[in-house]
VORO-761132 format. One line per field, with one value per residue (C-alpha): residue number from 1; residue in three letters; x, y, z. Coordinates in steps of 0.02 Angstrom, whole numbers, plus 50000, padded with zeros to 5 digits. Layout:
REM VORO-761132
k (NUM;...)
r (ALA;...)
xx (X;...)
yy (Y;...)
zz (Z;...)
END
This chain:
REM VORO-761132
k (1;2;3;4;5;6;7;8;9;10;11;12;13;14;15;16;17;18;19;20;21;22;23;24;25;26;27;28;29;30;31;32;33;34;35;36;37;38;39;40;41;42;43;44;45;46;47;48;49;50;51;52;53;54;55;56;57;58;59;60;61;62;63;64;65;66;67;68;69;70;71;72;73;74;75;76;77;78;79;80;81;82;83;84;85;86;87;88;89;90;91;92;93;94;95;96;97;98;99;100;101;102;103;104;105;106;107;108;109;110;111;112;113;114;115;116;117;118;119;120;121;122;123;124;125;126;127;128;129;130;131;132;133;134;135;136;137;138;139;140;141;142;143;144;145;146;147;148;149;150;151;152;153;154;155;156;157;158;159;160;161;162;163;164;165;166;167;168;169;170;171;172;173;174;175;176;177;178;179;180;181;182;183;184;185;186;187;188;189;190;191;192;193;194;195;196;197;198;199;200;201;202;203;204;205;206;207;208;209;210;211;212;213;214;215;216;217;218;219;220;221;222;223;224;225;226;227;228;229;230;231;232;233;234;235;236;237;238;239;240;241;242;243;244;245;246;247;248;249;250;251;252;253;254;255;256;257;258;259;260;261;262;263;264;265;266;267;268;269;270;271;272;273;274;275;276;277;278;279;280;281;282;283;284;285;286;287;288;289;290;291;292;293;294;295;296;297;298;299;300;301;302;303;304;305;306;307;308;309;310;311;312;313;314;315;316;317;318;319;320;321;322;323;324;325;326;327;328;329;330;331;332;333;334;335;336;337;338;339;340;341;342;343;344;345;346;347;348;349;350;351;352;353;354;355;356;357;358;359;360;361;362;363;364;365;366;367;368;369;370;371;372;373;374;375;376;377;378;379;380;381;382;383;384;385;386;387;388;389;390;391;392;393;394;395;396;397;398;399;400;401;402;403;404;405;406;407;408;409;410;411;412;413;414;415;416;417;418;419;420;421;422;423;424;425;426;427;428;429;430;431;432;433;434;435;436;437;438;439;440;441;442;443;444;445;446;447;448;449;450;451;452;453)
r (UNK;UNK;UNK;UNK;UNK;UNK;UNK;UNK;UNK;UNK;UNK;UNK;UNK;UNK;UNK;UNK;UNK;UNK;UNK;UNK;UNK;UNK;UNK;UNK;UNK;UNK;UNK;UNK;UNK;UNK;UNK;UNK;UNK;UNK;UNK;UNK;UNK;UNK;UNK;UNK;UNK;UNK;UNK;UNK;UNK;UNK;UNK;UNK;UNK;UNK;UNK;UNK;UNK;UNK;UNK;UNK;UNK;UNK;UNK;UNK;UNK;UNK;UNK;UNK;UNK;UNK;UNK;UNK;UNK;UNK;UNK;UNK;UNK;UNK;UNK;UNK;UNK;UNK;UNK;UNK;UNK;UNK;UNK;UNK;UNK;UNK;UNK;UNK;UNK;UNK;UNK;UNK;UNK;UNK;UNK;UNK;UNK;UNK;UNK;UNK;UNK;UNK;UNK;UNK;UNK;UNK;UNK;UNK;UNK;UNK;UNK;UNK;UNK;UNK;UNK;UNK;UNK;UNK;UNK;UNK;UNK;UNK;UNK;UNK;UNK;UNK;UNK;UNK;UNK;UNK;UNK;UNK;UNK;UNK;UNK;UNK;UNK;UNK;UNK;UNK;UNK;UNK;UNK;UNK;UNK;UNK;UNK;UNK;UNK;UNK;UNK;UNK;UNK;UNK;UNK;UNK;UNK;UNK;UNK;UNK;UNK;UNK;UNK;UNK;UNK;UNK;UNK;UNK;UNK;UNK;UNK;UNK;UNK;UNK;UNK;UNK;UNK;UNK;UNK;UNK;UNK;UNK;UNK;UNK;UNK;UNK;UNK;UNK;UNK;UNK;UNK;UNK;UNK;UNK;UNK;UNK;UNK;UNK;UNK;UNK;UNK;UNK;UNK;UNK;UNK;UNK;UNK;UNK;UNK;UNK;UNK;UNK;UNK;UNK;UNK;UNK;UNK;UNK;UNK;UNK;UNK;UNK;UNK;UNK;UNK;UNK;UNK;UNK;UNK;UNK;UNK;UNK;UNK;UNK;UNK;UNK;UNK;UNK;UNK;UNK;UNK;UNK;UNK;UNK;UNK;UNK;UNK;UNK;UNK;UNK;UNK;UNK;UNK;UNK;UNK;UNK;UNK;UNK;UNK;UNK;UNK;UNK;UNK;UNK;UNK;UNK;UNK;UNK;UNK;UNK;UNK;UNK;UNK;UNK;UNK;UNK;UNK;UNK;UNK;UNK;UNK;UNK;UNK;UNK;UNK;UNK;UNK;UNK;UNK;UNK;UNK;UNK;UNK;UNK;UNK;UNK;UNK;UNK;UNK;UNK;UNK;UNK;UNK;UNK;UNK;UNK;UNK;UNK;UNK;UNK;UNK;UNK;UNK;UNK;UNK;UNK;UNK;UNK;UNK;UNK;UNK;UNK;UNK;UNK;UNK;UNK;UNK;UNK;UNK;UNK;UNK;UNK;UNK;UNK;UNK;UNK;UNK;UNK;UNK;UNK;UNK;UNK;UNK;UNK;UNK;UNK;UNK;UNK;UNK;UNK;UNK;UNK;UNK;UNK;UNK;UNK;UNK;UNK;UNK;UNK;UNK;UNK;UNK;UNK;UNK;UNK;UNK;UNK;UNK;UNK;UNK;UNK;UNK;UNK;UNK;UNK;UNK;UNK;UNK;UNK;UNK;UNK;UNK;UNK;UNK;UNK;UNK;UNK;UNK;UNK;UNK;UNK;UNK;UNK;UNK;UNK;UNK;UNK;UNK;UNK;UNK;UNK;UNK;UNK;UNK;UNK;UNK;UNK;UNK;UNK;UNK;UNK;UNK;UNK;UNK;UNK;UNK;UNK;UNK;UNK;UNK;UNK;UNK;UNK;UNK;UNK;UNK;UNK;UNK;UNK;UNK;UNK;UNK;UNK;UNK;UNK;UNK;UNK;UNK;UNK;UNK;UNK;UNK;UNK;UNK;UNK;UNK;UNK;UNK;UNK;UNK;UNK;UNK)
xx (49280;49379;49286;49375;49340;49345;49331;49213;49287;49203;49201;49372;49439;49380;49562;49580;49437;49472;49629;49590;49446;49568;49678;49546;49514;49676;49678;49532;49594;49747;49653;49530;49678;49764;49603;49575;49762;49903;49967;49909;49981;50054;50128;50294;50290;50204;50015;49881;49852;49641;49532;49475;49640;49607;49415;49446;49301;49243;49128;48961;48853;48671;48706;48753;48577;48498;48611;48626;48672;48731;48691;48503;48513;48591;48772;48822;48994;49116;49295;49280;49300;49127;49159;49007;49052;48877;48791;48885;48877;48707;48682;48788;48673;48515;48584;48615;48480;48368;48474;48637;48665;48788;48855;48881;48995;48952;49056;49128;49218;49140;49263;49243;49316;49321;49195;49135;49042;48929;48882;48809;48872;48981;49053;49060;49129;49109;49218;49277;49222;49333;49293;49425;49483;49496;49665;49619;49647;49514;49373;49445;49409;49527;49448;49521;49623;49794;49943;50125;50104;50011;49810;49796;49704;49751;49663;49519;49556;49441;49369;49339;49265;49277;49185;49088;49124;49097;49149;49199;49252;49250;49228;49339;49340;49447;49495;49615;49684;49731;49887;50020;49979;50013;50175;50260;50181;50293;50447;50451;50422;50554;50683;50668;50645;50745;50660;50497;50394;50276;50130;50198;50132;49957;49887;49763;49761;49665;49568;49586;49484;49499;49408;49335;49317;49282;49344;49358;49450;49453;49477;49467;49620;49713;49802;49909;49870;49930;49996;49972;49868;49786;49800;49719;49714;49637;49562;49556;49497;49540;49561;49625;49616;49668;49702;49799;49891;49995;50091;50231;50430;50464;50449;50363;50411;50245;50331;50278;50150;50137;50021;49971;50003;49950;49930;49898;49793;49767;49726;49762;49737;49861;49833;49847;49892;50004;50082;50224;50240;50377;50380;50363;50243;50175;50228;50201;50169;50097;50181;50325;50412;50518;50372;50266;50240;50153;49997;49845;49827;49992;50006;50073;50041;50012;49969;49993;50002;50054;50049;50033;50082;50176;50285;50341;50467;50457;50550;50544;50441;50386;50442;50434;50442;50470;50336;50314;50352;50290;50264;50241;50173;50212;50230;50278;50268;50255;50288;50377;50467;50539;50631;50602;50749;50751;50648;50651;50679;50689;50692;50761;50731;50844;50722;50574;50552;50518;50522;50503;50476;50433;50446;50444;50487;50481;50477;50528;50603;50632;50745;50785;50934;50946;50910;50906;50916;50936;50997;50962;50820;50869;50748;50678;50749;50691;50694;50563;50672;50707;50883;50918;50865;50749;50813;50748;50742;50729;50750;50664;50683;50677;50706;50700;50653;50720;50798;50842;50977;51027;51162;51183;51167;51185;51135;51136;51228;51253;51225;51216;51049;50961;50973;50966;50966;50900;50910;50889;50936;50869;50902;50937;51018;51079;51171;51247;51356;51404;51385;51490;51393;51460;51389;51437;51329;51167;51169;51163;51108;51100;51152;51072;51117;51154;51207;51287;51351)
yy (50778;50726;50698;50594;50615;50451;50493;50388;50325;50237;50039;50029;50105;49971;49943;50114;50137;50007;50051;50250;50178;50041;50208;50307;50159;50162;50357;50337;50195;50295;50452;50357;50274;50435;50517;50358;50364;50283;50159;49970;49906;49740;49617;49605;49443;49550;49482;49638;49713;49691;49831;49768;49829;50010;50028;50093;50174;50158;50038;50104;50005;50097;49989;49813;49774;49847;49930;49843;49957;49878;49990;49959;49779;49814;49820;49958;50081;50106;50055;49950;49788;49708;49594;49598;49458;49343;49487;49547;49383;49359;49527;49450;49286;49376;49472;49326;49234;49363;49380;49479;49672;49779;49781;49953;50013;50174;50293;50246;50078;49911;49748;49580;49399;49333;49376;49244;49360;49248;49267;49426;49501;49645;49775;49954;50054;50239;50395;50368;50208;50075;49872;49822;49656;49586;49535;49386;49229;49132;49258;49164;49002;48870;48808;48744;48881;48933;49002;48981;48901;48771;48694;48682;48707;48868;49047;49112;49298;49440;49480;49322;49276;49104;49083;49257;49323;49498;49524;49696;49805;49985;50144;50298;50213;50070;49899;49908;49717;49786;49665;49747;49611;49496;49560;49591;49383;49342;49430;49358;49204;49222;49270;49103;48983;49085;48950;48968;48985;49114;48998;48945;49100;49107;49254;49319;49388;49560;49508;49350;49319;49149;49043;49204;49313;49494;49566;49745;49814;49990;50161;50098;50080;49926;49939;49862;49689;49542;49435;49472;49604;49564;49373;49333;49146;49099;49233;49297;49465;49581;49760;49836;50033;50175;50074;50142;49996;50007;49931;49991;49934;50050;50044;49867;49780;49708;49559;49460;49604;49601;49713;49631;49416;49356;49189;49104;49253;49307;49479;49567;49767;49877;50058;50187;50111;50177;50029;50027;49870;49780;49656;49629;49757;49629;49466;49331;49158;48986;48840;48776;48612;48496;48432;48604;48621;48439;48509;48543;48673;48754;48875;49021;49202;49287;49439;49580;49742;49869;50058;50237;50171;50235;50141;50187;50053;49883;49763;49747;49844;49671;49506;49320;49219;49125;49027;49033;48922;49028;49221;49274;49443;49569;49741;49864;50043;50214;50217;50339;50222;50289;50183;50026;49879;49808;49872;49686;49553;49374;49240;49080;48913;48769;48648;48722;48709;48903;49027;49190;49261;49399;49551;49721;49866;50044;50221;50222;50355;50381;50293;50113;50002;49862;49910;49702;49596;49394;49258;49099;49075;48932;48988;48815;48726;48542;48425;48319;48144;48197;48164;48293;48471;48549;48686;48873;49000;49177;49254;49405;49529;49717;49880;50015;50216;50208;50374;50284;50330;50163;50077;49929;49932;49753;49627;49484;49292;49168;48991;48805;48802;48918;49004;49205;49239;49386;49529;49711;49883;50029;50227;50210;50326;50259;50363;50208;50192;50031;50062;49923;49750;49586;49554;49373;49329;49357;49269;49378;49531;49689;49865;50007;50188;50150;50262;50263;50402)
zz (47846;47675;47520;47404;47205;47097;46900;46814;46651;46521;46489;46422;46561;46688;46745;46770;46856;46975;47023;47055;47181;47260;47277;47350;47486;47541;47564;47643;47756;47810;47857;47968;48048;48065;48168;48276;48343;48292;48176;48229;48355;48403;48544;48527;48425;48299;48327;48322;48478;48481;48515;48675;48762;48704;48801;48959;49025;49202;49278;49258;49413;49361;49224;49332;49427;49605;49729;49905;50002;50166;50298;50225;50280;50467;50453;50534;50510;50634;50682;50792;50830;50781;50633;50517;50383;50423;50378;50234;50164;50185;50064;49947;49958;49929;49780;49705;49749;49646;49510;49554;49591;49675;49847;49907;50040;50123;50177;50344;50397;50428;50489;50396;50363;50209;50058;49948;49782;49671;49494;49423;49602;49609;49751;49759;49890;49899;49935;50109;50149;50185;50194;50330;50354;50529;50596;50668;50541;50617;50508;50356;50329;50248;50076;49902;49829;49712;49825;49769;49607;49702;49685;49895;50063;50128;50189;50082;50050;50115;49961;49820;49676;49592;49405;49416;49242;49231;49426;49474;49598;49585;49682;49750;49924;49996;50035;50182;50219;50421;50391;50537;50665;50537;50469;50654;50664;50510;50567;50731;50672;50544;50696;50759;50580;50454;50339;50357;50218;50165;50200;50367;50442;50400;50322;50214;50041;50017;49843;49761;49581;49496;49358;49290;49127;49092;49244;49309;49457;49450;49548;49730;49848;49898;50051;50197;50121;50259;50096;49913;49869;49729;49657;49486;49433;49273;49203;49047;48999;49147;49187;49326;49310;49393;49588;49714;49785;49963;50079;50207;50192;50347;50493;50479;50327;50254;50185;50015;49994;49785;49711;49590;49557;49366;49368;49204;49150;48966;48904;49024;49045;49216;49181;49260;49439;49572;49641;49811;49887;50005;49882;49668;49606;49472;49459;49336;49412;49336;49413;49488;49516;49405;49317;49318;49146;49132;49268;49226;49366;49296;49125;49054;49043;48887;48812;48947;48921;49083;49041;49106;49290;49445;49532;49711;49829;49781;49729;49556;49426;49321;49383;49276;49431;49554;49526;49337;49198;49034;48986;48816;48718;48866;48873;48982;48942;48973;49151;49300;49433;49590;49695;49631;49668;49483;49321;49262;49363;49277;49408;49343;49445;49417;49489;49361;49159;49135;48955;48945;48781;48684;48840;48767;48910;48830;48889;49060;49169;49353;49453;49489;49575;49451;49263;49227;49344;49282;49425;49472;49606;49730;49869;49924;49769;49764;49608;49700;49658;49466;49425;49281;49303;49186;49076;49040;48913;48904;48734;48633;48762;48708;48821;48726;48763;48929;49031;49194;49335;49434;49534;49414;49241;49202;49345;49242;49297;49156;49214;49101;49180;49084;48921;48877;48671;48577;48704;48613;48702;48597;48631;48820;48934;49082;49232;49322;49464;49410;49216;49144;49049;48988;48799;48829;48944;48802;48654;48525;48586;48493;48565;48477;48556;48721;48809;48999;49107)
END
């Protein structure tokens, strides 16, 4: 405890006086600051980072309504092949229907379609129990839903939530998306149309969260996914803590797997994940299209702040694209990547108005293949009948407090369709097997102690 001593001084002395206690405030001030942690912190356009971001403790469910615990209501555990969703949704419905709860999942596994949670609902699964989606697409129905930067009719996911603020999922057990038939469906497909499409080979999501605020996803484990694993769209105010998030690259690839898809989200909270994917580990999306940025289904991404994670294979650490068309105010920091193909990974579409702003990546280490990776993205380009292409922007980008080895350094195309300005490396240490970097191709960008081996 500090005691601080203001003099008291007589009338005449009221300036004095004042200024000794405006002193004493500001000691005061600084020493509280100094025992609640550091300095202030901000986004990387210099806005205040709020308090909310810094109040991470687990999901509490004794304090979130009754328990449901399944097995209480007839489903039954095994692994096999009986496919329990009527029932599971039918718990859901009556936890609803007398004014929410939590849906527990015991330890053991049980098989389901598609999940559809309702307000004041939540899940829980406990230490090793596992909610296993079927492999057959016809236990998820088709409904209105958000899939490639696109408002459309396509798969529900297994588990979903649509306007339930306050959703979560939690528990030490896990979700296990059973996606191998799937992926050796895609590849074969593939074989014989090298242009199909993601959505030509239909497939489920493992958790899919839209419309929503104040949401939690924390401690379970998020694995084998047959498509994205994890898809937010319109949410603001979300968490996801301490998730284990999986999906093979050998011997079956388990293709367009992301761990985790932001799509227009604000506020948004990754700590403390391990995340290895055969595809982006997060990826910012929003839109796409020549006229993206003029739907009302489209938007950006802002304020994002990914910290304290893990990153096994995949495909790129943090990814703006392909389906995005603005990210501002994100960070990415303090994080151990092994394997990884890129550390940042900027996609730029020439058929799509897109800006990236204001990306902070800081103290990194590990390994990676690309350090920065910028190119154009002409994977099913279409200007949809517009006769000029629209024009991007990338510009305020920092990495800084980085001790990477990689094969490229400096992965970065310059093209008239897009723009790349204000680009900062600070105190990094490269060992690079291709080491060498064109300042040309960034419009003014700054080099401050870098240095490559």
């Amino acid at each position: 405890m500090i005691s601080i001593f203001v003099p008291i001084v007589n009338k005449t002395n009221s300036m004095k006086n004042m200024i000794l206690k405006m002193i004493a405030f500001i000691v005061l001030a600084n020493f509280v600051g100094t025992m609640h942690g550091k300095k202030k912190e901000v986004f990387p356009d210099g806005t205040p980072i709020p308090q909310w971001f810094y109040e991470t403790n687990p999901v509490n469910i004794d304090q979130l309504g009754k328990k449901y615990v399944v097995t209480d209501y007839g489903v039954v555990t095994n692994d096999s092949n009986l496919v329990q969703t009527n029932q599971l949704q039918q718990i859901i419905d009556m936890a609803a229907d007398n004014g929410g709860g939590v849906i527990v999942i015991p330890k053991g596994t049980i098989l389901s379609g598609s999940l559809f949670f309702k307000p004041k609902t939540h899940l829980y699964i406990e230490k090793d129990a596992t909610l296993k989606g079927s492999d057959d697409i016809s236990n998820f129905p088709v409904v209105m839903t958000r899939i490639e930067g696109q408002s459309l009719k396509y798969f529900a996911a297994l588990v979903n939530a649509n306007e339930v603020n306050g959703f979560t999922v939690s528990g030490e057990g896990t979700i296990n998306g059973n996606g191998e038939r799937y992926w050796r469906s895609f590849w074969l497909r593939r074989s014989v149309n090298p242009k199909c499409t993601n959505m030509d080979e239909l497939r489920p999501r493992l958790l899919y969260v839209s419309n929503s605020d104040d949401v939690t996803i924390s401690g379970v484990r998020l694995i084998n996914s047959p498509f994205w694993t994890t898809h937010f769209y319109r949410c603001n105010n979300l968490k996801l803590l301490n998730l284990y998030i999986y999906s093979p690259h050998e011997p079956v690839k388990a293709p367009s797997t992301d761990a985790i898809d932001l799509d227009v989200c604000s506020n948004v909270l990754i700590k403390g994940c391990y995340m290895s994917v055969n595809d982006d580990a997060i990826a910012l999306k929003g839109g796409k299209g020549p006229w993206a940025d003029q739907d009302e289904n489209n938007g950006g991404n802002k304020n994002i702040i990914i910290e304290d994670c893990t990153y096994g294979f995949c495909h790129s650490a943090l990814t703006c694209g392909s389906e995005s068309i603005h990210n501002r105010n994100i960070v990415l920091r303090r994080c151990t990547i092994d394997g990884a193909n890129r550390l940042l990974w900027l996609k730029m579409r020439p058929d799509t108005p897109q800006h990236y702003e204001y990306i902070t990546v800081e103290d990194i280490k590990g390994s990676v293949n690309n350090f920065l990776f910028i190119r154009p993205w002409t994977q099913f380009f279409d200007l949809k009948g517009r006769e000029d292409k629209p024009k991007s922007y990338s510009n305020n980008i920092t990495l800084k407090n980085i001790d990477l080895k990689c094969t490229t350094f400096f992965n970065v195309k310059p093209s008239e369709d897009y723009s790349l300005k204000d680009f900062v490396f600070e105190n990094v240490t490269v060992e690079a097997e291709k080491g060498e970097y064109d300042p040309t191709a960034i419009e003014q960008l700054t080099i401050k102690n870098l240095k490559i081996n």
